[in-house]
C-alpha positions as CSV (number, residue, x, y, z in Angstrom):
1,X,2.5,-10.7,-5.4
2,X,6.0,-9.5,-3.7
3,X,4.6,-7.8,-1.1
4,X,5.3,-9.5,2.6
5,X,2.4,-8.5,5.0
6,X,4.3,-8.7,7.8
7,X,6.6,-6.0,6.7
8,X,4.5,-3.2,7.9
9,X,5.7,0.2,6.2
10,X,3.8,3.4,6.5
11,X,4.2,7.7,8.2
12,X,4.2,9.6,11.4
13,X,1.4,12.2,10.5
14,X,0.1,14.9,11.9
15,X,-2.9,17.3,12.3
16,X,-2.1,21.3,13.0
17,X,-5.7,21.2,14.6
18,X,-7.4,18.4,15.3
19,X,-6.7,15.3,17.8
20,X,-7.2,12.5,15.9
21,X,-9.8,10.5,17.1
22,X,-10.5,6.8,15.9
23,X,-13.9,8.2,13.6
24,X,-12.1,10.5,11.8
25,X,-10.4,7.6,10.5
26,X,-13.8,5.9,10.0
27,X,-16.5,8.5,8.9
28,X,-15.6,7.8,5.2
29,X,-17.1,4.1,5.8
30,X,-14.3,3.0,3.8
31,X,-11.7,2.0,6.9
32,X,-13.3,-0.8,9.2
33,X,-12.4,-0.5,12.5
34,X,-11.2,-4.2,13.7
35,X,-9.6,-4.1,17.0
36,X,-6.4,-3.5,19.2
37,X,-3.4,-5.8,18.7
38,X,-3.3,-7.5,22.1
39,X,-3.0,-5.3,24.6
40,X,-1.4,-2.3,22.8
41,X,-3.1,0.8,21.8
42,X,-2.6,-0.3,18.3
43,X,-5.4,-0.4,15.9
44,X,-5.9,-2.6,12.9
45,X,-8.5,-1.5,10.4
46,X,-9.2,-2.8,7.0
47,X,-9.2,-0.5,4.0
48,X,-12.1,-1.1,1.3
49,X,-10.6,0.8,-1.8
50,X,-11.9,1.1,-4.8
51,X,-8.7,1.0,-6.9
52,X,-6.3,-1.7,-7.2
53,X,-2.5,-0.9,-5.0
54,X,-1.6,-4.8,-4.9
55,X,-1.3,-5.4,-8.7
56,X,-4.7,-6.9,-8.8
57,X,-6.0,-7.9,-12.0
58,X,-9.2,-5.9,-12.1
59,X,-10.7,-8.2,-14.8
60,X,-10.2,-11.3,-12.8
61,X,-11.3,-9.0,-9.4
62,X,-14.0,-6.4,-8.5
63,X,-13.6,-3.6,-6.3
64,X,-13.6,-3.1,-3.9
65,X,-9.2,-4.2,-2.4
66,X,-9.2,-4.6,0.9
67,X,-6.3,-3.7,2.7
68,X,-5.0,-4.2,6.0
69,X,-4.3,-0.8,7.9
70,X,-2.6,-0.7,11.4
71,X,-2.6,2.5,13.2
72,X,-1.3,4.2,16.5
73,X,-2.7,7.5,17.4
74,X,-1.1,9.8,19.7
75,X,-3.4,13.3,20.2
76,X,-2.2,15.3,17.0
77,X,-0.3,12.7,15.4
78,X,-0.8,9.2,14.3
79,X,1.6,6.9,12.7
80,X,-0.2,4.7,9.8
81,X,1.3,1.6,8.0
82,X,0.8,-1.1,5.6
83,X,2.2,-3.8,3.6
84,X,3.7,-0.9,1.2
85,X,3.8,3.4,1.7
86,X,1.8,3.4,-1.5
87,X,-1.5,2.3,0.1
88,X,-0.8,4.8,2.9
89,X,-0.3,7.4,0.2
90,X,-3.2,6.2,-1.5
91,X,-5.6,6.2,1.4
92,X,-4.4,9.8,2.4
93,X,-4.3,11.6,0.0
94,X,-8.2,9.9,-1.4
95,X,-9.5,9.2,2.0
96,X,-8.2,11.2,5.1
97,X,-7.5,14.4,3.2
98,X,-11.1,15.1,3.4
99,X,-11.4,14.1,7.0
100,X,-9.4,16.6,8.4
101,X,-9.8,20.8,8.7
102,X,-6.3,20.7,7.3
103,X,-4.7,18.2,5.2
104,X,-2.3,15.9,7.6
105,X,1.1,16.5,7.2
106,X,4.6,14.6,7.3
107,X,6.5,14.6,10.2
108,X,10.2,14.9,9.8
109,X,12.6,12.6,11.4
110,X,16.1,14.3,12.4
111,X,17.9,11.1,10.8
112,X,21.1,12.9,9.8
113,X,21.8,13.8,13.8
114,X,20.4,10.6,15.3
115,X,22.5,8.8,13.2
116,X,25.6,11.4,14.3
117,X,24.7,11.3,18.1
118,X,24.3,7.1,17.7
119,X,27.9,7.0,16.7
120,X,29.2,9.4,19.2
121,X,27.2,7.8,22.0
122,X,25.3,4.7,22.3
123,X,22.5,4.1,24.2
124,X,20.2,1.2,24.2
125,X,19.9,1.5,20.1
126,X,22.8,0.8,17.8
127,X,22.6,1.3,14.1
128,X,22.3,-1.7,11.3
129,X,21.7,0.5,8.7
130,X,22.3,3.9,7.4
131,X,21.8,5.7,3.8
132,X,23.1,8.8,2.9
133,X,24.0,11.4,0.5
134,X,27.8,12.6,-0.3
135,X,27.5,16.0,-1.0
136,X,30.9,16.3,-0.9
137,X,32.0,14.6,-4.2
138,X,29.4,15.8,-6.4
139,X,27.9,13.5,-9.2
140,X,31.2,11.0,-8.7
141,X,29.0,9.6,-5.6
142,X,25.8,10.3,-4.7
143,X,25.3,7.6,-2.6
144,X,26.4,5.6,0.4
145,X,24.5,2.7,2.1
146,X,26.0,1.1,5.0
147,X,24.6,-2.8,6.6
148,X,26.0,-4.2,9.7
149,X,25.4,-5.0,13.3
150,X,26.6,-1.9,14.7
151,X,28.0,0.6,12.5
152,X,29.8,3.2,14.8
153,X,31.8,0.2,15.8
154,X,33.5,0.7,12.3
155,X,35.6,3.0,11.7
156,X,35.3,3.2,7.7
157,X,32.0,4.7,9.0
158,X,33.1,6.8,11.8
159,X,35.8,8.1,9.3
160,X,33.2,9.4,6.6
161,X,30.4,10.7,8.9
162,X,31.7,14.2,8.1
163,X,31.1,14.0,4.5
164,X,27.3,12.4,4.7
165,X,24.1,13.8,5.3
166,X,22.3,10.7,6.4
167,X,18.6,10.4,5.4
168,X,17.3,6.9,5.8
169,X,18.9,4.3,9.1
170,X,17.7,1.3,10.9
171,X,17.8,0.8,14.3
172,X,18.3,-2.3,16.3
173,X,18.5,-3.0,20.5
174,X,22.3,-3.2,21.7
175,X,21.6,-6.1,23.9
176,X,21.2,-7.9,20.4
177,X,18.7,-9.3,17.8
178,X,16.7,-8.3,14.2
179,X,16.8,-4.9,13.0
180,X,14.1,-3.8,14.5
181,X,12.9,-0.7,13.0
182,X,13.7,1.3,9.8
183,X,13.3,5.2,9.7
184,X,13.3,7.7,7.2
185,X,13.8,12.0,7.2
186,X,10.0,12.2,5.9
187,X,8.7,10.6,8.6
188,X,8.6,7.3,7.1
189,X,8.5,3.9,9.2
190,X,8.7,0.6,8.6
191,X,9.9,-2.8,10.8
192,X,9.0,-6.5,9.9
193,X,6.3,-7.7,12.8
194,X,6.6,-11.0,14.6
195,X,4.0,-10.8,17.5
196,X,3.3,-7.9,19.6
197,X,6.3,-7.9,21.4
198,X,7.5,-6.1,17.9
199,X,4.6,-3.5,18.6
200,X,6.0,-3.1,22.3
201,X,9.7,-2.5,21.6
202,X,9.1,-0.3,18.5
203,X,6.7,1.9,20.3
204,X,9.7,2.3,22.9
205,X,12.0,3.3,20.3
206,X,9.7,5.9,19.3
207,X,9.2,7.1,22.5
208,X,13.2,7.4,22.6
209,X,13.1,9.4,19.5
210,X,10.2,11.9,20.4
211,X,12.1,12.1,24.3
212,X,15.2,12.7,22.4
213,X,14.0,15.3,19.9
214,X,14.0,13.2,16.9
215,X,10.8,13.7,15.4
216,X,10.2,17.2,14.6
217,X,7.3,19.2,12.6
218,X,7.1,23.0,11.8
219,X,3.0,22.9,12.2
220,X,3.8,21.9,15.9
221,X,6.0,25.9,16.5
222,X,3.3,27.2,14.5
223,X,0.4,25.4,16.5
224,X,2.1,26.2,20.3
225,X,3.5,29.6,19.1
């Protein structure tokens, strides 16, 4: 098996009606509720599923998988990871889509401008990693990926920002250290955790991205207008 469980990957969701609560996450008897990490409101739950999403051998294994879940709820939204997005797909698309009175829904991540405003402006986040598309030169490149420490200090990268639309980046403090989270335009999230320190400083950087206007959802307009 590949998959690192430390590297915690997973979605900012959200409900158009309901605040999630911790049993709507549990009514299905399938998610065990086992506790906050630390101090945090951060929830770890363990998912019992009855089909394999860690290349287990089902002849050599019975169902059901269990899978660790770690959750943050926030009123309408929660964000849910795992060792791998596909057990979070899994689990809500067979599991929470029958929880809720509508089905939860992704919710976007401006990546393309918070990459933009990064590089204009600093603030306590620099980049370490940014993906994007090149419209501009059609099927000759599709693709640009960038790695570094911080990437607007680069001018190759501050030269091409006006021919990419950027759609994945990673984020890391300016004071120093690891990346420490990753983020994607479909509300996807991962980061590698250490300890909960790693669950205090990414919930910070999330806070700086909701604050900012970073994460943004159409059901929210519809819900408030």
């Amino acid at each position: 098996m590949t998959d690192d469980p430390n590297n915690l990957s997973g979605y900012i969701l959200e409900s158009p009606f309901d605040v999630i609560e911790r049993h709507h996450l549990t009514i299905s008897n399938v998610l065990a509720y086992q506790g906050r990490i630390g101090t945090t409101a951060w929830e770890r739950f363990t998912y019992a599923s009855p089909t394999p999403l860690r290349q287990e051998d089902p002849s050599l294994v019975a169902p059901p998988y269990h899978y660790p879940i770690i959750a943050r709820r926030s009123r309408h939204r929660i964000l849910v990871l795992s060792f791998s997005t596909k057990v979070i797909e899994y689990l809500l698309h067979n599991t929470l889509k029958a929880t809720f009175r509508s089905p939860l829904k992704h919710v976007p991540i401006a990546v393309d401008a918070l990459v933009k405003a990064l590089t204009a402006k600093p603030t306590n986040y620099v980049l370490s990693f940014a993906h994007s598309r090149v419209p501009a030169f059609g099927v000759s490149l599709r693709a640009i990926s960038y790695y570094g420490e911080d990437l607007a200090e680069a001018s190759l990268f501050r030269d091409s920002i006006p021919l990419t639309q950027f759609f994945t980046c990673g984020l890391r403090l300016a004071a120093g250290g690891a990346e420490l989270v990753r983020l994607g335009s479909e509300g996807m999230i991962s980061f590698y955790y250490r300890d909960e320190n790693t669950i205090r400083d990414v919930e910070k950087a999330l806070s700086f991205l909701y604050k900012a206007g970073y994460l943004t959802a159409d059901i929210l307009k519809a819900r408030e207008g």
